[in-house]
N, C-alpha and C positions, 0 to 999 in steps of 0.2 A: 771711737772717733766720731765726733759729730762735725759739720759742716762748719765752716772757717765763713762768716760773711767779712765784705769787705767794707769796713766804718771808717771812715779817711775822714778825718779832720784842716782844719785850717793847717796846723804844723806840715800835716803830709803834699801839700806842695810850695813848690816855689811861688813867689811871689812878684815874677817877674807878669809884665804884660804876657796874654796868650798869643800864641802865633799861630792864626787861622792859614797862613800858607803851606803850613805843614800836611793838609790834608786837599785833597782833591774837591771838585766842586759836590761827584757823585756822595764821596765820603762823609760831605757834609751836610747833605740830604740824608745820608745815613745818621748824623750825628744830633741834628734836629728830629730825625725820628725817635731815636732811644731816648733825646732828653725830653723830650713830649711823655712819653711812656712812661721814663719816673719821674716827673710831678703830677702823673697821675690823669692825664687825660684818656679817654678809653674812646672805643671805637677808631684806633686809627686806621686808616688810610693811606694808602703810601703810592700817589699815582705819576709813578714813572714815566709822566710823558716828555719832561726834559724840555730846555731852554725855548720858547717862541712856538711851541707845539699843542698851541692851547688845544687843537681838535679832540687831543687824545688825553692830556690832562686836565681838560673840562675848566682852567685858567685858577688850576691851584695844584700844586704838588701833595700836599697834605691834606688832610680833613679829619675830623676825629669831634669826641664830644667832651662836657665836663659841668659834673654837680661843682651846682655851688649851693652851700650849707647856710644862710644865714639866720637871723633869731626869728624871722616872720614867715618867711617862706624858703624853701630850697626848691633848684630850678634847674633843670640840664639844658646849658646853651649848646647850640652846633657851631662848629669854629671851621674857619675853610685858614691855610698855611701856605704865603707865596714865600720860597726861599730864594733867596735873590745871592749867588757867589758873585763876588766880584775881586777886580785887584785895585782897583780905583773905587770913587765914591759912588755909588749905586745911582744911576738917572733918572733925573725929575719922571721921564715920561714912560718909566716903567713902573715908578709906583703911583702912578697917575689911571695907566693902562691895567694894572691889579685890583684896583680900589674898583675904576669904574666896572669893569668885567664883574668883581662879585655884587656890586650894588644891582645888578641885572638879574640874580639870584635871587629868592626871597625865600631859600630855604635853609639860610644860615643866619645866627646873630651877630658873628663876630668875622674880622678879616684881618689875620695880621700878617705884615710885613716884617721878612727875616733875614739881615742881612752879616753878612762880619765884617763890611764897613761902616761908615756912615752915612746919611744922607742930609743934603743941605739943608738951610734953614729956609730958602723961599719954598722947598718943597713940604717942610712940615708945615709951614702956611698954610698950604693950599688942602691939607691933609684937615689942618683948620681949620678954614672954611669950608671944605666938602663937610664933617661933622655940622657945621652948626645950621646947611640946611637938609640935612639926611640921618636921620638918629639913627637909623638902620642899615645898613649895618655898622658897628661899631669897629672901627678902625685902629687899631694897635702897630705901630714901629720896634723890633728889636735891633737897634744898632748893636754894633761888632762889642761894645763896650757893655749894653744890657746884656746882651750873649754871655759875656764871659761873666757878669755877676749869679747870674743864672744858672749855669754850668759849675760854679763854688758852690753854692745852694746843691747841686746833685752831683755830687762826687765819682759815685759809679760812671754818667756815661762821659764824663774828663779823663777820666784815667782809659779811659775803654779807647777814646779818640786822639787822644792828647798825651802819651803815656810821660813824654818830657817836660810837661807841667808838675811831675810827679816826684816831689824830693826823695828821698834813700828810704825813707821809714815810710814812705807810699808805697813806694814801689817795690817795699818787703811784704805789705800786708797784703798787694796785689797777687805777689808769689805764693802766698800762703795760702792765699783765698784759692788758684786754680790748682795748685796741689792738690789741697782738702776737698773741694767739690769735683774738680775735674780729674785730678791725677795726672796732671800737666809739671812735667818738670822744669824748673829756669832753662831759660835757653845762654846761647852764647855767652854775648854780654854783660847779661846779668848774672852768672855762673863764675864770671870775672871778677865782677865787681862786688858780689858778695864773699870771694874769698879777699878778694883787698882789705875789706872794709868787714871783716869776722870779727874783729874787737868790739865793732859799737853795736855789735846784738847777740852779746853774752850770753843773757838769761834765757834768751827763745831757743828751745832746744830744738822748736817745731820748723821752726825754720831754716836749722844747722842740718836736722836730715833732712831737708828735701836737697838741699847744697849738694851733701855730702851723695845722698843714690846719684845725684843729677852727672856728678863730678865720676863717680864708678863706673855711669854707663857710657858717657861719650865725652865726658873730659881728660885733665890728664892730670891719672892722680899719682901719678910719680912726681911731677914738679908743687902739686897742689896737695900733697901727704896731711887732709883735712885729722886723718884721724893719731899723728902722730904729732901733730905743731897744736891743734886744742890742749888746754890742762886738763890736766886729767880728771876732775870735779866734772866737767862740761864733756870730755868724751862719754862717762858714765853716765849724765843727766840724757842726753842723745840719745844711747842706745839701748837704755830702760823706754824711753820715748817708741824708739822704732817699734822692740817686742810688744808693748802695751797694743802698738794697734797692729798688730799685723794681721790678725781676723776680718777687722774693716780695711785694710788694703787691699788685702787680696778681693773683700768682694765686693769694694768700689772698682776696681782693676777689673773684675771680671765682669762686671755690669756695664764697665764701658769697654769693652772689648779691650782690655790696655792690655801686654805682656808682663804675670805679676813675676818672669824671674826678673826685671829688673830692682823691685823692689825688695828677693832675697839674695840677689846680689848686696845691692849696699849693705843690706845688715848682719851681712857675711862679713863683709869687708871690718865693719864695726866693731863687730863683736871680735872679730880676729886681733884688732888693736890696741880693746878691751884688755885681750888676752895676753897679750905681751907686754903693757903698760901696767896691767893691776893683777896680772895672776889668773890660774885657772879657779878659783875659788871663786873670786866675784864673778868672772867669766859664768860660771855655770847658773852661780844663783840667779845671773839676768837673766842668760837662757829660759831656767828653769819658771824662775816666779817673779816676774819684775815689780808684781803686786806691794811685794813690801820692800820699796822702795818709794812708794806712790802713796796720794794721799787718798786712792783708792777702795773703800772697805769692802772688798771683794771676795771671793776663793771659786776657784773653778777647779774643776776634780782633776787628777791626776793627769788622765784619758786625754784630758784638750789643752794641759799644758805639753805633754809628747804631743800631739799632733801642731801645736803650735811652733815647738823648735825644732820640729823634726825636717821641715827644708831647710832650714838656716843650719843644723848642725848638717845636714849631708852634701850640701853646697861648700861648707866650709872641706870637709874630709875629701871628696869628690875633687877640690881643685888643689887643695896639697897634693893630693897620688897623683895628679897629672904631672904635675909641674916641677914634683919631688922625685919621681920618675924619668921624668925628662935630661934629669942630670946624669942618667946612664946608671942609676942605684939596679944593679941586678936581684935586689931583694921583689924587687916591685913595678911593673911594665902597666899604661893605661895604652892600648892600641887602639885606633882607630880606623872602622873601615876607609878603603878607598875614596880621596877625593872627586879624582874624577871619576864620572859612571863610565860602565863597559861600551867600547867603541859601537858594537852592534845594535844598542840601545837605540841609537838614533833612527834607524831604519823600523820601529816597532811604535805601533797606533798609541797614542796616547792614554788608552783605555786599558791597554795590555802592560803597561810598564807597570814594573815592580817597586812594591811600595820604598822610599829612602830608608837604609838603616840608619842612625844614626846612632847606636848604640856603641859604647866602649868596649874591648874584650881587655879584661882585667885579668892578669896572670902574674899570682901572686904565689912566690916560692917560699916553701919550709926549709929550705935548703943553703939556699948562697946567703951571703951577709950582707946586712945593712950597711950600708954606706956612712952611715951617719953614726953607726954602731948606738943606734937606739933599740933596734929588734935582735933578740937571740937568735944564735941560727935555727934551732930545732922550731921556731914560732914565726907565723905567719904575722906581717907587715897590718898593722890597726886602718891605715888608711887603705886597705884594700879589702877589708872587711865591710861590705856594703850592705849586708842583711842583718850585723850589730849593731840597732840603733840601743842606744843608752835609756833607762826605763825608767833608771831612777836618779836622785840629784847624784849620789855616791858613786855610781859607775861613769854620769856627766863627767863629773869632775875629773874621773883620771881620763878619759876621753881627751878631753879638753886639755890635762896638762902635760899629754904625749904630743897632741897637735901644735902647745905653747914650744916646747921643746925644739920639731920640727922646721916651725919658723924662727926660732932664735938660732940654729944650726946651718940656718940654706941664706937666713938676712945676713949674718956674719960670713959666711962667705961670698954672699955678691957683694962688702963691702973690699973685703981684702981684693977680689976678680976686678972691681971699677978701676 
């Protein structure tokens, strides 16, 4: 997996006027920093002294520097940045009060004025003639209008500040982008509005599994059934997707301290869909080597394709015995210690309490009968076999098409039970 940047084009937003009241005055001092940063001025400064406090921000919010490259000479100017929020049109006798406070400096070349309104025309007069007797420093205006032409010009920090400027295929590549670098899943929202609107991003498989983990771990994926309303061409593209990188998820996950079972949850989920949609055969081959299905010319030995499917296959097994148990199958019990800790706990130093079990006791009988009449009685239950992991594709495979079995057995009767 390599890193997702985010390239947003003119298509990727609207094109309606921007709406600087969407953000706060601080935010937008925030927002003029970042768009400073990416076109590239260095040395910023970011002096917090806030509205009519000139003691403390020395009578400039900003300061920062910036090569300029031209054919005879290149030059680093110092730039001092008055940002001015307003809800009305910014007053003559504040950027009168900006101008003249840096002409009092002589250790900058430039001074601009930042606004997201506008400012009158007697006032760029006088901006006018302050220039034609003071070359020094040079004097720049952004009205709300240059702002936003600006802000199209740098992409990243509109979407960062602005994210409703951002039409549907912005605001996929934005998803895409903090999945892949961050391991940030969609939120609310847009976990919504990507399942509404699943038709017009067919081809991106990379952006149906971030959906589809996002949706497994804190959606609801009973009304949102990502993996059984996809065609089946696009559930398979998805979750050859997932297995290809689940090496680099896990240790992008672990380098940003993220929890990687969310991400072998969803490809639990996946593959189990896989499983019931196209058979245990595909089922395993994914499992097993999604390689040749990719346009990957790869092979990786045996060894690290098991330890690759080896939580997704035990996550899969692990939550059928719980769940396939649950229905009172006397074949096969997942018990779990006590919810609540022992009463007396509470009276003992925190130093002295005993570590949480959280482990299953699995007791799994040779004896009573399968419920499902999948297991003989003299043989012990597969999903309770938690130290037979499968080694090779051929043992995968019947693995995988006892577990197929198991959920076409328990699905069909939560239908007839609704």
């Amino acid at each position: 997996m390599t890193d997702i940047s985010t390239t947003l084009t003119d298509i990727d937003f609207l094109q309606e006027k921007l709406d600087f009241s969407e953000i706060s005055p601080v935010d937008f001092e925030n927002l003029v920093f970042h768009l400073l940063d990416e076109m590239g001025f260095a040395n910023l400064i970011w002096r917090k002294g806030g509205e009519g406090n000139s003691a403390t921000d020395g009578g400039r919010d900003l300061e920062g520097t910036f090569w300029t490259i031209l054919p005879a000479v290149s030059k680093e100017e110092k730039y001092w940045f008055e940002v001015k929020y307003r809800t009305n049109q910014l007053e003559k006798t504040q950027v009168q009060s900006a101008v003249l406070n840096a002409a009092g400096n002589n250790s900058k070349d430039n001074v601009v004025i930042i606004t997201n309104k506008t400012i009158s025309n007697p006032t760029l007069d006088w901006i006018k003639e302050f220039q034609d007797t003071n070359k020094r420093p040079a004097v720049t205006v952004w009205q709300g209008h240059d702002l936003e032409l600006l802000l199209r010009k740098n992409p990243r920090t509109l979407a960062k500040f602005l994210p409703s400027s951002l039409a549907f295929s912005g605001r996929c590549k934005v998803i895409k982008s903090k999945f892949s670098n961050l391991m940030l899943l969609p939120a609310g929202g847009e976990l919504d509005e990507l399942w509404k609107k699943r038709e017009e991003y067919q081809d991106d498989s990379y952006l149906t599994l971030a959906a589809v983990i996002a949706e497994v771990e804190y959606g609801d994926i009973v009304q949102h059934p990502w993996g059984m309303e996809l065609d089946k061409l696009r559930l398979f593209a998805v979750a050859v997707t997932g297995m290809l990188n689940v090496f680099p998820f896990i240790l992008k996950s672990s380098s940003l301290n993220r929890d990687q079972r969310i991400i072998i949850d969803g490809l639990s989920y996946l593959v189990q869909c896989l499983l019931i949609r196209c058979g245990s055969q595909l089922a395993a081959n994914v499992l097993f080597e999604p390689e040749q299905y990719s346009e990957l010319e790869r092979k990786i030995p045996d060894e690290l394709k098991i330890m690759r499917y080896e939580p997704i296959f035990n996550a899969i097994y692990h939550d059928l015995g719980v769940y396939c148990s649950s229905k009172y199958c006397s074949k096969l019990h997942h018990m779990s210690p006590d919810e609540k800790p022992d009463y007396f706990l509470r009276f003992v130093e925190s130093t002295n309490q005993p570590k949480i079990d959280d482990r299953f006791l699995i007791m799994n009988s040779i004896r009573d009968e399968c419920q499902l009449g999948l297991v003989e009685v003299n043989k012990y239950c597969p999903l309770g076999e938690t130290d037979d992991l499968p080694k090779n594709l051929e043992t995968l495979q019947e693995k995988m098409e006892f577990a197929r079995m198991v959920i076409d057995r328990r699905a069909g009767e939560a239908i007839e039970n609704a």
